[in-house]
C-alpha positions in Angstrom: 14.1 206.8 68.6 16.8 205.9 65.9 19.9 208.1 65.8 19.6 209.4 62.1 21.5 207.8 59.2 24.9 209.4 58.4 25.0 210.2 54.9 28.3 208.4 53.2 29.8 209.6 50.5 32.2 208.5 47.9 31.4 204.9 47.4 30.4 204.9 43.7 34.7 205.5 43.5 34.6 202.2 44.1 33.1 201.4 40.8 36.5 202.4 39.1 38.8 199.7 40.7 36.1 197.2 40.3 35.6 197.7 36.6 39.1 198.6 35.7 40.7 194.8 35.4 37.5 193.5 34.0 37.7 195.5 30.9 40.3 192.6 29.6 40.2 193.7 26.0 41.4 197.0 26.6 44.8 196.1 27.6 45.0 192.5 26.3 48.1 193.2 24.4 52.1 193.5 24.7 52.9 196.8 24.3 53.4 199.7 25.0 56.1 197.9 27.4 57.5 199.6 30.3 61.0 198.5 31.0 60.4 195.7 29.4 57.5 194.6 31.1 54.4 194.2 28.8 51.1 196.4 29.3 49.3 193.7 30.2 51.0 193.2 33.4 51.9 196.6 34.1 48.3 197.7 33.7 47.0 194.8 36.3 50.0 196.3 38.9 48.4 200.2 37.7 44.8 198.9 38.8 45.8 197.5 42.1 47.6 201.0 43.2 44.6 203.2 41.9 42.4 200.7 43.6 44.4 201.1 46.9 44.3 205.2 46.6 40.6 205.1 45.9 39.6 202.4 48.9 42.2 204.8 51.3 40.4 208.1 50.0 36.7 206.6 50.3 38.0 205.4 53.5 39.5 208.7 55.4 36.6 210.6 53.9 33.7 208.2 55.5 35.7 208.0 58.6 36.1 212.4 58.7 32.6 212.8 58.1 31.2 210.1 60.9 33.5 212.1 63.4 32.6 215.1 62.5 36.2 216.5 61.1 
C-alpha cells in the first residue's frame, strides 16, 4: 500500500513571479526613474527579487511540512 500523498502548499505563489514580467504594458515606460534608471528596468530587476523571495518561501514551507517541522 501507497504512503499517502503529502499535501503541498503554497504553489499558486508561484503564479505572481510568473505573470509579473509578462504584463509588459504596465511598466512599458521611462519613468518614474530610480536613480536614474528607468522603470522599465528597475521593475524587470523588482520581479526577479520578489520571484526569488516567493520560490525561497514556497520552498522552506514544502520542505517544513514534508519533515514534519
Amino acid at each position: 500500500m501507497a504512503p499517502p500523498a503529502r499535501r503541498r502548499s503554497g504553489y499558486w505563489l508561484l503564479v505572481i513571479p510568473t505573470v509579473a514580467p509578462l504584463l509588459t504594458p504596465l511598466y512599458d515606460r521611462a519613468d518614474p526613474a530610480l536613480w536614474g534608471v528607468p522603470f522599465f528596468y528597475w521593475y524587470q530587476m523588482a520581479c526577479v527579487l520578489l520571484a526569488m523571495l516567493i520560490i525561497a518561501g514556497v520552498h522552506l514551507r514544502n520542505r517544513r511540512q514534508e519533515f514534519g517541522r
